[in-house]
One Martini backbone bead per residue (centre of mass of N, CA, C, O) as a GRO file, in nm:
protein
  387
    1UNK     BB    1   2.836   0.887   0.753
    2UNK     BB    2   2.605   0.776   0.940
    3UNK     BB    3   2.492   0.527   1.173
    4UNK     BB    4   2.244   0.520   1.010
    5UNK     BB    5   2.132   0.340   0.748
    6UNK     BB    6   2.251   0.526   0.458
    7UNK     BB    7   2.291   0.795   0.588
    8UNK     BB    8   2.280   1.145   0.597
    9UNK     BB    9   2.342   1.375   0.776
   10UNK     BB   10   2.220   1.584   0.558
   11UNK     BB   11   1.942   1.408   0.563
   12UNK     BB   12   1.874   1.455   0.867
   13UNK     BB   13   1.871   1.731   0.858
   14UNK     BB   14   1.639   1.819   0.658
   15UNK     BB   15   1.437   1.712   0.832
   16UNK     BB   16   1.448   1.874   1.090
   17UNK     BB   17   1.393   2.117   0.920
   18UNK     BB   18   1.140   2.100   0.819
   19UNK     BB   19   0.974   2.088   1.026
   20UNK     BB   20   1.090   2.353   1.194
   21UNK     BB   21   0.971   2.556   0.940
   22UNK     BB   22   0.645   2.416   0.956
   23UNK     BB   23   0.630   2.598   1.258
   24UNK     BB   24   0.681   2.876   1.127
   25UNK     BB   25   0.468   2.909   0.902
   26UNK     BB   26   0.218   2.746   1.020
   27UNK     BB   27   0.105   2.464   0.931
   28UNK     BB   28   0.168   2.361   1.246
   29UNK     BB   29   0.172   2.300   1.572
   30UNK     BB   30   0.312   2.032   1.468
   31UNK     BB   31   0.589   1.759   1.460
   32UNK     BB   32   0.646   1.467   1.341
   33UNK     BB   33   0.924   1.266   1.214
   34UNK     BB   34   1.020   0.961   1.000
   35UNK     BB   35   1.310   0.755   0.931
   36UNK     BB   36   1.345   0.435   0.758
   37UNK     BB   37   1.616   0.169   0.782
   38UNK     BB   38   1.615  -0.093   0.845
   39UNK     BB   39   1.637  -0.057   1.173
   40UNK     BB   40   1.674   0.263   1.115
   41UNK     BB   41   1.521   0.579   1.343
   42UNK     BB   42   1.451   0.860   1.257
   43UNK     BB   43   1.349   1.159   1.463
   44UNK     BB   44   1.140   1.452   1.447
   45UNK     BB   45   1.089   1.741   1.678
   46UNK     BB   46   0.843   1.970   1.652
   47UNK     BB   47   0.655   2.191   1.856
   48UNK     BB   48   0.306   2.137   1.958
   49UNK     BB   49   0.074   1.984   2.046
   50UNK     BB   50  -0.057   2.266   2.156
   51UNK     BB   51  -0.175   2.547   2.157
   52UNK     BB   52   0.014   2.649   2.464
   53UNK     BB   53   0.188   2.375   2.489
   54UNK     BB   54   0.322   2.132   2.465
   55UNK     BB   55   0.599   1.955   2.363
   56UNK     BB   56   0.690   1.794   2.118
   57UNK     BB   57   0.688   1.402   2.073
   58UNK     BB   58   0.762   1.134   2.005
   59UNK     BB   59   0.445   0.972   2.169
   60UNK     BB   60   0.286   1.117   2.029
   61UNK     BB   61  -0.078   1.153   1.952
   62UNK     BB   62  -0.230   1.064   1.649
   63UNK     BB   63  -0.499   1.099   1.422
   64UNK     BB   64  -0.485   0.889   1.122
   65UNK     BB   65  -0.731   0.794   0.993
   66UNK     BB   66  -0.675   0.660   0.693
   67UNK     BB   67  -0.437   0.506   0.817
   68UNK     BB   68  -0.612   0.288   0.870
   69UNK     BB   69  -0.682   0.074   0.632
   70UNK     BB   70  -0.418  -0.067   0.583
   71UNK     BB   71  -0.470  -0.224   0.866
   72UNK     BB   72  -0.745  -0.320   0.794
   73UNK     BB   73  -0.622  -0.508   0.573
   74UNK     BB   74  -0.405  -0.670   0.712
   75UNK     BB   75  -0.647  -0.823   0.872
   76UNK     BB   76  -0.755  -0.942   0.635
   77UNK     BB   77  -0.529  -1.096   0.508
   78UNK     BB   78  -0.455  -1.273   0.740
   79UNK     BB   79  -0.707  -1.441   0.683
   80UNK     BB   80  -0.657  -1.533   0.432
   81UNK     BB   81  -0.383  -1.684   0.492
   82UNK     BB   82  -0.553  -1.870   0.726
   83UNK     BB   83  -0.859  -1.919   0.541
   84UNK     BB   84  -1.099  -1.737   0.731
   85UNK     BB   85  -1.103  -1.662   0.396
   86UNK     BB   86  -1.198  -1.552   0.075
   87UNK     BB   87  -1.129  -1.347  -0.155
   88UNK     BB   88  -1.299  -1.441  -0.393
   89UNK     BB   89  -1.556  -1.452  -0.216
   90UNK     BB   90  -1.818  -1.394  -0.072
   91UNK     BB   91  -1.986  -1.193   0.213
   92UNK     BB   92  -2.273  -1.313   0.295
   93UNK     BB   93  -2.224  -1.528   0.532
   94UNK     BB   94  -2.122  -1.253   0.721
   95UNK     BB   95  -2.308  -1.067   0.560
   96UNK     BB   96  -2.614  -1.052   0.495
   97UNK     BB   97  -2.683  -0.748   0.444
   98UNK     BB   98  -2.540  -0.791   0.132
   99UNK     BB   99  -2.779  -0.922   0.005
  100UNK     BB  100  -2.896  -0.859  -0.211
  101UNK     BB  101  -2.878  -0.603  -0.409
  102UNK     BB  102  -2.912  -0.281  -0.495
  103UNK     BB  103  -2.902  -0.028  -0.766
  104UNK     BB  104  -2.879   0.288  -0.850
  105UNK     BB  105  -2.954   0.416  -1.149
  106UNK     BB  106  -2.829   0.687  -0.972
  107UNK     BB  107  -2.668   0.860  -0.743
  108UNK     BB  108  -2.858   1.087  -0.728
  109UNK     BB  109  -3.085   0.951  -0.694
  110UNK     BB  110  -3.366   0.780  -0.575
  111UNK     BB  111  -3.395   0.506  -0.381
  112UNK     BB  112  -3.647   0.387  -0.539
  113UNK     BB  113  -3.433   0.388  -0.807
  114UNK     BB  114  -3.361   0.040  -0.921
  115UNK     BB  115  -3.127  -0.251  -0.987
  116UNK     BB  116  -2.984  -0.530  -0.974
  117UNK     BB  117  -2.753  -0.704  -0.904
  118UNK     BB  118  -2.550  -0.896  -1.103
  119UNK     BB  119  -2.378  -0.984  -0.802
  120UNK     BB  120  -2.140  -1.048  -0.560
  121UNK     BB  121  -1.965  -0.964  -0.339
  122UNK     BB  122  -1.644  -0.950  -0.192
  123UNK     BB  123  -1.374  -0.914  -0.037
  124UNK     BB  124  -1.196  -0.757  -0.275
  125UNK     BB  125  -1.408  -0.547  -0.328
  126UNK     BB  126  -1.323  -0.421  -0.086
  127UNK     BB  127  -1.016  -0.385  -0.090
  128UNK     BB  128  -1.061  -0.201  -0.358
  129UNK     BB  129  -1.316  -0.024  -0.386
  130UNK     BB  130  -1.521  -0.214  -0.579
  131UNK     BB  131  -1.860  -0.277  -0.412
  132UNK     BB  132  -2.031   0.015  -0.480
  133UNK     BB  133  -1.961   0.156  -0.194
  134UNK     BB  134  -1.915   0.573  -0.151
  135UNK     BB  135  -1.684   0.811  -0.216
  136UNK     BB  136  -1.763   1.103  -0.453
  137UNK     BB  137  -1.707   1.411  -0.513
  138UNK     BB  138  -1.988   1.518  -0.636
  139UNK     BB  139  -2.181   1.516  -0.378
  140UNK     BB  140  -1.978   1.780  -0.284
  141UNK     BB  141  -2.143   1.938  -0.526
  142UNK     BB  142  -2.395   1.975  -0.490
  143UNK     BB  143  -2.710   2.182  -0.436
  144UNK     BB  144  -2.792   1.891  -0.336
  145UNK     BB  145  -2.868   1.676  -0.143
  146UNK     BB  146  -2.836   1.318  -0.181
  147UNK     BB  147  -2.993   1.091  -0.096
  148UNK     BB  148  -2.834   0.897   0.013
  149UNK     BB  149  -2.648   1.145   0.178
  150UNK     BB  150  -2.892   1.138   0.413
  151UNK     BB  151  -2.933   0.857   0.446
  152UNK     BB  152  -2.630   0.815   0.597
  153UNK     BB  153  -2.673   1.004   0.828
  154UNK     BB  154  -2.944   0.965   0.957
  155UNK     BB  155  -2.771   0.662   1.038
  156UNK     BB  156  -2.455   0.727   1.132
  157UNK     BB  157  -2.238   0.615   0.934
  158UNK     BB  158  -1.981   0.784   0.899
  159UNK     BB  159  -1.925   0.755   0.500
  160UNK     BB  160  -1.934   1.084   0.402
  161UNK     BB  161  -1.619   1.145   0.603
  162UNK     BB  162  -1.546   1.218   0.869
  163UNK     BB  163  -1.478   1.091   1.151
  164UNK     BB  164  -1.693   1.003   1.457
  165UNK     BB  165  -1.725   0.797   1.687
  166UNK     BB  166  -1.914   0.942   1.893
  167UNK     BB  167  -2.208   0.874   1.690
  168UNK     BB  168  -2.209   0.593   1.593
  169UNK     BB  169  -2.267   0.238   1.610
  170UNK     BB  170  -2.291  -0.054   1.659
  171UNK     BB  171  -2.192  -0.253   1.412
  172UNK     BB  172  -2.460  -0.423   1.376
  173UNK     BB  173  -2.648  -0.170   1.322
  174UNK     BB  174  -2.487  -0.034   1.122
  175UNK     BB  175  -2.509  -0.278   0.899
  176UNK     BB  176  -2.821  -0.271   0.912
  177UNK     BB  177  -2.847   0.006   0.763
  178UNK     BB  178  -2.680  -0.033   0.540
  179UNK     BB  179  -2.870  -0.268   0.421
  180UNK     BB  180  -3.075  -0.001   0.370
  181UNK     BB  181  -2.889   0.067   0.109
  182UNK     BB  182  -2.823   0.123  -0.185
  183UNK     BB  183  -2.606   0.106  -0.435
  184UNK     BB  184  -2.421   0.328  -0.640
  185UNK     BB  185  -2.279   0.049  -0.767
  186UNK     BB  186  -2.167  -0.210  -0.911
  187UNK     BB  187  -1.997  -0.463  -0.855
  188UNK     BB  188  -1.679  -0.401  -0.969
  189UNK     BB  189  -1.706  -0.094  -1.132
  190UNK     BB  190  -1.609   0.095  -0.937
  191UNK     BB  191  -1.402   0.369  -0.738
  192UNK     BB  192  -1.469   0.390  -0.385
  193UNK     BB  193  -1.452   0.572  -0.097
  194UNK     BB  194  -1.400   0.429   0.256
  195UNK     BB  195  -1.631   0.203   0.343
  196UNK     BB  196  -1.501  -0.087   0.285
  197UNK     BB  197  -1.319  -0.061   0.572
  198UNK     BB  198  -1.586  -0.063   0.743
  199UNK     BB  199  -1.660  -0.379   0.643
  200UNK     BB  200  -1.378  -0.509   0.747
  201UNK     BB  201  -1.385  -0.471   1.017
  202UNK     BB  202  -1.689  -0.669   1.045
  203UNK     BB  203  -1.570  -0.888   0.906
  204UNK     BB  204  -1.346  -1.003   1.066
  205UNK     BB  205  -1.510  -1.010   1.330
  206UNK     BB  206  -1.671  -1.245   1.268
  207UNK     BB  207  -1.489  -1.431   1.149
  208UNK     BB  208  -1.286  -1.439   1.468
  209UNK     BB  209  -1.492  -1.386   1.708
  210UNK     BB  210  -1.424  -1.056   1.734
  211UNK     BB  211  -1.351  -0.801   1.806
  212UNK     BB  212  -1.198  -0.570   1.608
  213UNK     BB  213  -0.962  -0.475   1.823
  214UNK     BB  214  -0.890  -0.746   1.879
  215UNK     BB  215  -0.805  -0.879   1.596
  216UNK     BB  216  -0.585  -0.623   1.537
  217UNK     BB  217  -0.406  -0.695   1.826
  218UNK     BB  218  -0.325  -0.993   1.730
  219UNK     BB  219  -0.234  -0.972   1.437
  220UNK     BB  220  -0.057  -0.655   1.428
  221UNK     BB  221   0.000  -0.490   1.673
  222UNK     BB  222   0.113  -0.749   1.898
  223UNK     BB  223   0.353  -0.815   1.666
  224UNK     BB  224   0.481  -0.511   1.629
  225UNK     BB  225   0.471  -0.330   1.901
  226UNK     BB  226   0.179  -0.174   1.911
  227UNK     BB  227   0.092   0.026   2.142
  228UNK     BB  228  -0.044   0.310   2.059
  229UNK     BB  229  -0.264   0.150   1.894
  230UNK     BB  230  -0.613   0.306   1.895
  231UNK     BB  231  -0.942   0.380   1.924
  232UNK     BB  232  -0.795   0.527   2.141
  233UNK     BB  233  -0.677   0.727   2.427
  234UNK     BB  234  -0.556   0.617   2.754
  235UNK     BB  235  -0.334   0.863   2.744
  236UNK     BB  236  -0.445   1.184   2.685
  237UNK     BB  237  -0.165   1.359   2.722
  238UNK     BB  238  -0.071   1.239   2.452
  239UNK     BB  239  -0.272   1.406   2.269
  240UNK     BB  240  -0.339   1.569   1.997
  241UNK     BB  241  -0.462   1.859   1.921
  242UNK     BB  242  -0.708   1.945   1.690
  243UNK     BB  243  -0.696   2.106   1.338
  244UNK     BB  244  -0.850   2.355   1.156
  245UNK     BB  245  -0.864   2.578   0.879
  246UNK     BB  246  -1.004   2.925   0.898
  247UNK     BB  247  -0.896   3.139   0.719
  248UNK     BB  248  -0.580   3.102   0.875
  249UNK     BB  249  -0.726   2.955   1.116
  250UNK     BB  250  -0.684   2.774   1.415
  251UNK     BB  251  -0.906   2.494   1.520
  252UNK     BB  252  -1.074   2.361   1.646
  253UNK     BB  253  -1.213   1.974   1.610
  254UNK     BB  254  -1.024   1.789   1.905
  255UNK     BB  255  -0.966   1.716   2.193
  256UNK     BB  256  -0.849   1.542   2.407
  257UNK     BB  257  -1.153   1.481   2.534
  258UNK     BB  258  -1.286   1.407   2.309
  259UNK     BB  259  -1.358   1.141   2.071
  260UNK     BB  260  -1.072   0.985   2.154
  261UNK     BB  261  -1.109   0.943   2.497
  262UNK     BB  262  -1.299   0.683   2.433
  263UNK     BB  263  -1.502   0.380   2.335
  264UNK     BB  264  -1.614   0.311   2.043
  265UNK     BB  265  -1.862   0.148   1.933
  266UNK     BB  266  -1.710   0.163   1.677
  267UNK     BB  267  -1.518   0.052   1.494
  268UNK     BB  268  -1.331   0.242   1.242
  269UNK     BB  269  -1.220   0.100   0.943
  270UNK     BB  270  -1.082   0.389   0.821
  271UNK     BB  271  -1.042   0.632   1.026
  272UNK     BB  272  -1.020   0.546   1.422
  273UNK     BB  273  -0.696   0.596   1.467
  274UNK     BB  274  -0.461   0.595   1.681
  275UNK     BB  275  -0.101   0.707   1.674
  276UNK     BB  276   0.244   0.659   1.651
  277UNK     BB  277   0.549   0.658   1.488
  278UNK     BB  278   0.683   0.400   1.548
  279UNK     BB  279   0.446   0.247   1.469
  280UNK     BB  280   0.406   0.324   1.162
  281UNK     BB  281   0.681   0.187   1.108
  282UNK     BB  282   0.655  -0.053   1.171
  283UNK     BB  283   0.423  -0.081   0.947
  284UNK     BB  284   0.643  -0.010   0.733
  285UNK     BB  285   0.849  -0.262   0.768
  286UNK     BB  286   0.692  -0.493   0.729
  287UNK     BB  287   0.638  -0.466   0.469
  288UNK     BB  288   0.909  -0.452   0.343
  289UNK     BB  289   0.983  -0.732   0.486
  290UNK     BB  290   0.755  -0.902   0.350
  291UNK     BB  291   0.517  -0.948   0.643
  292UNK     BB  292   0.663  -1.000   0.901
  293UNK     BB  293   0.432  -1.174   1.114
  294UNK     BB  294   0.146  -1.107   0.925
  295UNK     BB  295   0.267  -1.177   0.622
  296UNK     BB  296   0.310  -1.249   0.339
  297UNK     BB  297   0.492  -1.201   0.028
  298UNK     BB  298   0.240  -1.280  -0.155
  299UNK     BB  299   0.046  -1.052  -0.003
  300UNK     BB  300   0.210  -0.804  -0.045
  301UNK     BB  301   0.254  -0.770  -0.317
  302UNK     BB  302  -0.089  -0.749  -0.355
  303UNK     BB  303  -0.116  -0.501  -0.196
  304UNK     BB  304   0.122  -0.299  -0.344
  305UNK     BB  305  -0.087  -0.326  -0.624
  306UNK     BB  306  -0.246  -0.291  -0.884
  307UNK     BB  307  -0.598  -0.356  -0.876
  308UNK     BB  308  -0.693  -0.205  -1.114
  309UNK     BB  309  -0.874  -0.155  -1.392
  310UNK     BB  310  -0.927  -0.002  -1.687
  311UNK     BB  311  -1.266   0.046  -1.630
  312UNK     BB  312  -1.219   0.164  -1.344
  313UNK     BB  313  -1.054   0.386  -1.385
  314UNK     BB  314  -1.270   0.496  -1.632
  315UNK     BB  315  -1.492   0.514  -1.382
  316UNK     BB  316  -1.380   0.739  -1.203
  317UNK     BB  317  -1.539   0.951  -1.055
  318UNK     BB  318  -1.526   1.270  -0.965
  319UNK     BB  319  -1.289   1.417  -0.710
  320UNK     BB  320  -1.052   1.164  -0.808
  321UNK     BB  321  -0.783   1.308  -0.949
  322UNK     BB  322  -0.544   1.102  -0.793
  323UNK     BB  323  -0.612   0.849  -1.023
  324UNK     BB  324  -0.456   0.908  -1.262
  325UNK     BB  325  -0.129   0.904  -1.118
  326UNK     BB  326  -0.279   0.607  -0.967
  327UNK     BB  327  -0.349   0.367  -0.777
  328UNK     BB  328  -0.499   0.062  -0.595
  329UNK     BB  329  -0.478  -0.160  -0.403
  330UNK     BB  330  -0.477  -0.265  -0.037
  331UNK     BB  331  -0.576   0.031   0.126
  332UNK     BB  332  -0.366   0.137  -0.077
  333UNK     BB  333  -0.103   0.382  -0.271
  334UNK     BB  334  -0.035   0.319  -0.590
  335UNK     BB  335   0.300   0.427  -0.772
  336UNK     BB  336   0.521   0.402  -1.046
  337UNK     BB  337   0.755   0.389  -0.858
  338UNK     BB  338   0.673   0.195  -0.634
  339UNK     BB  339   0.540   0.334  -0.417
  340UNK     BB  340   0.373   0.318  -0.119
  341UNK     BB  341   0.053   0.487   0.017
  342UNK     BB  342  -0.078   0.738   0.291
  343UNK     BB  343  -0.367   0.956   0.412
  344UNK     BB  344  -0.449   1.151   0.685
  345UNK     BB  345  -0.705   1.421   0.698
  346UNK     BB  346  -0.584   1.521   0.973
  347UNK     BB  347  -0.225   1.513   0.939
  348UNK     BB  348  -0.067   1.275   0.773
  349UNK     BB  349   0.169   1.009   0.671
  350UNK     BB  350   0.280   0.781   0.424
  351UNK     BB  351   0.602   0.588   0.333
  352UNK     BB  352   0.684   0.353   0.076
  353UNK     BB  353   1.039   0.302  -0.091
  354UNK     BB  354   1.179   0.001  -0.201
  355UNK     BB  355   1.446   0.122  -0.368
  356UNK     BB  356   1.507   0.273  -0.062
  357UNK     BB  357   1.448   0.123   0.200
  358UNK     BB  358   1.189   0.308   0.296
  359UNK     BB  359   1.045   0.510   0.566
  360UNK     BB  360   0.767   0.727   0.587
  361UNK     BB  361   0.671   0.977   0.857
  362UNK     BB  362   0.405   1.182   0.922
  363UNK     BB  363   0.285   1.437   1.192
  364UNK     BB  364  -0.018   1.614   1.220
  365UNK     BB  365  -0.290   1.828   1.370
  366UNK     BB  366  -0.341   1.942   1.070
  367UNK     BB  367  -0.637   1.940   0.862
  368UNK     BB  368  -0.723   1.908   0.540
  369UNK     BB  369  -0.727   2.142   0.279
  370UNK     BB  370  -0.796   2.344  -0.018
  371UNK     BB  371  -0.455   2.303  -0.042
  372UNK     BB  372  -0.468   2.012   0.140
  373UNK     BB  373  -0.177   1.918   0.282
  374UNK     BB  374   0.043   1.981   0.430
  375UNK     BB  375   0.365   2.032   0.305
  376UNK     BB  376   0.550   1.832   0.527
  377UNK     BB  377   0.514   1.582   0.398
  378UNK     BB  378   0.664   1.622   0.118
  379UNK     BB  379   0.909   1.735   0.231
  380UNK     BB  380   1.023   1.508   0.386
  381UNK     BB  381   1.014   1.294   0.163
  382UNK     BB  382   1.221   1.474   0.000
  383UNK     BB  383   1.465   1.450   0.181
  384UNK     BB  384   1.471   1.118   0.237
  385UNK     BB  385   1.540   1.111  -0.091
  386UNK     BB  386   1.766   1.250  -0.085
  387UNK     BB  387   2.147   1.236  -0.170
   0.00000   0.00000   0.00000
């Protein structure tokens, strides 16, 4: 048995091993990947920042896109649990935008073919993704673009696709763009994907009376150690260059000197942070010994169990089944074997398995394509859930 708490030598072999093989498959120029139980973080880096560039580091920053969620999550039952939210309440006080709400009659119709709100939004319904606005599949198979995503791009919105940050707008005036476009679905009503993260950054801000960025950073990056997760990074040469497949071939899709490389208008909660292997381990670790120093047992709890009920599942839009076979807690999804997980389509992915108290980050620099995601990503959690 090796030293590090639980680990065998033989799975911490197959760690590395897979790592080092998916960079020789071409699956990614470049990998680390991280195991951690109890205290103990086991880390293995193999290839390239960027295609002939230097070598893949421990402290390598990379995109992790979705996986700000969980995070953005995290910052907002922290204010509920210290009151300054409340889970089940309206947030039209904080947020007026969304106030007295339309609703299109079809998600594809007409903008101006709508029907009043039910009810009013609240936390919950943010942090479930089911307050009405977001993306779901069928948009994307569209034969022309739906009036909604036409409207939402001309106003820079940057939330039926990946992160932007550079083109995205104060978040006060994104707010109000937003709040100039009805809902796709009543609240409460459907699970809508993406939208809910970037308005809960927003939310938090007001909450808080504090950028969002600064609200995240004392709430849990600060708590946790997590020095190197930020809305951009401030020493680009530890940046890895983002790479999306196209054909076969591997295309940037975003340089150290990118997106990233200065502070964006808007903090993104949905999608907008870099990060490193030992915060996002960090991250899974809190999460794992119940919440402390970010949050209660009894919150990270209802974080991490599935939040949908049986009419929301049974209304989940085309093009989202993978909640299928998966529920969606706050902020990430949960598996029926108690895992609970998400995964950044820029190329990276995390898992916690309280079963075997276990936290799993993969992190690559090539962005999901139409085969999924890397395979490295669960290839790494199955070698270190093998036993």
């Amino acid at each position: 048995m090796n030293s590090l708490d639980g680990f065998d030598d033989a799975v911490l072999a197959r760690v590395d091993a897979v790592g080092a093989r998916a960079v020789e498959e071409g699956q990614a120029p470049g990998v680390v990947a991280a195991v951690a139980r109890g205290e103990s973080v086991h880390v293995a880096t193999a290839g390239v920042m960027a295609v002939g560039g230097a070598s893949m580091r421990r402290d390598t920053l990379f995109r992790i896109s979705s996986m700000t969620k969980p995070m953005t999550a995290a910052v907002v039952l922290s204010l509920v649990d210290d009151g300054m939210l409340e889970l089940n309440g309206p947030v039209e006080e904080l947020l007026p935008e969304l106030a007295d709400r339309r609703v299109l009659e079809r998600p594809d119709g007409p903008l101006g073919q709508t029907v009043p709100a039910v009810r009013s939004i609240t936390v919950r319904d943010l942090l479930t993704f089911t307050w009405g606005f977001g993306m779901q599949g069928a948009m994307f198979m569209a034969a022309q673009p739906w009036p909604i995503v036409t409207a939402a791009t001309q106003r820079r919105l940057a939330t039926f696709g990946p992160p932007q940050p550079a083109s995205m707008p104060d978040p006060d005036t994104w707010m109000a763009r937003l709040g100039e476009l009805p809902l796709l679905a009543q609240p409460g009503e459907r699970w809508l994907y993406q939208s809910g993260s970037q308005v809960l950054g927003v939310l938090a801000a007001r909450a808080a009376s504090a950028p969002f960025e600064d609200v995240l950073r004392e709430r849990v990056l600060g708590p946790l150690g997590m020095k190197d997760t930020a809305f951009h990074a401030t020493v680009t040469s530890r940046l890895s260059t983002a790479y999306e497949n196209h054909d076969g071939r591997l295309v940037v899709s975003d340089p150290q000197d990118g997106q990233w490389s200065r502070p964006p208008a808007f903090p993104d909660g949905s999608g907008g942070l870099v990060s490193s292997v030992d915060d996002v381990v960090a991250f899974g670790r809190m999460l794992m010994r119940g919440g402390s120093p970010v949050l209660t047992s009894a919150t990270v709890a209802e974080m991490t169990r599935d939040q949908l009920t049986a009419p929301q599942r049974a209304n989940v839009w085309p093009g989202f089944s993978f909640l299928d076979n998966r529920g969606w807690g706050y902020g990430l999804s949960v598996l029926d074997d108690g895992r609970y997980t998400w995964e950044g389509g820029l190329g990276t992915a995390w898992s916690n398995v309280p079963s075997q108290d276990l936290t799993v980050a993969v992190l690559t620099q090539r962005a999901a394509d139409d085969t999924g995601m890397p395979a490295v990503c669960d290839q790494v959690l199955a070698a270190a859930r093998s036993t």
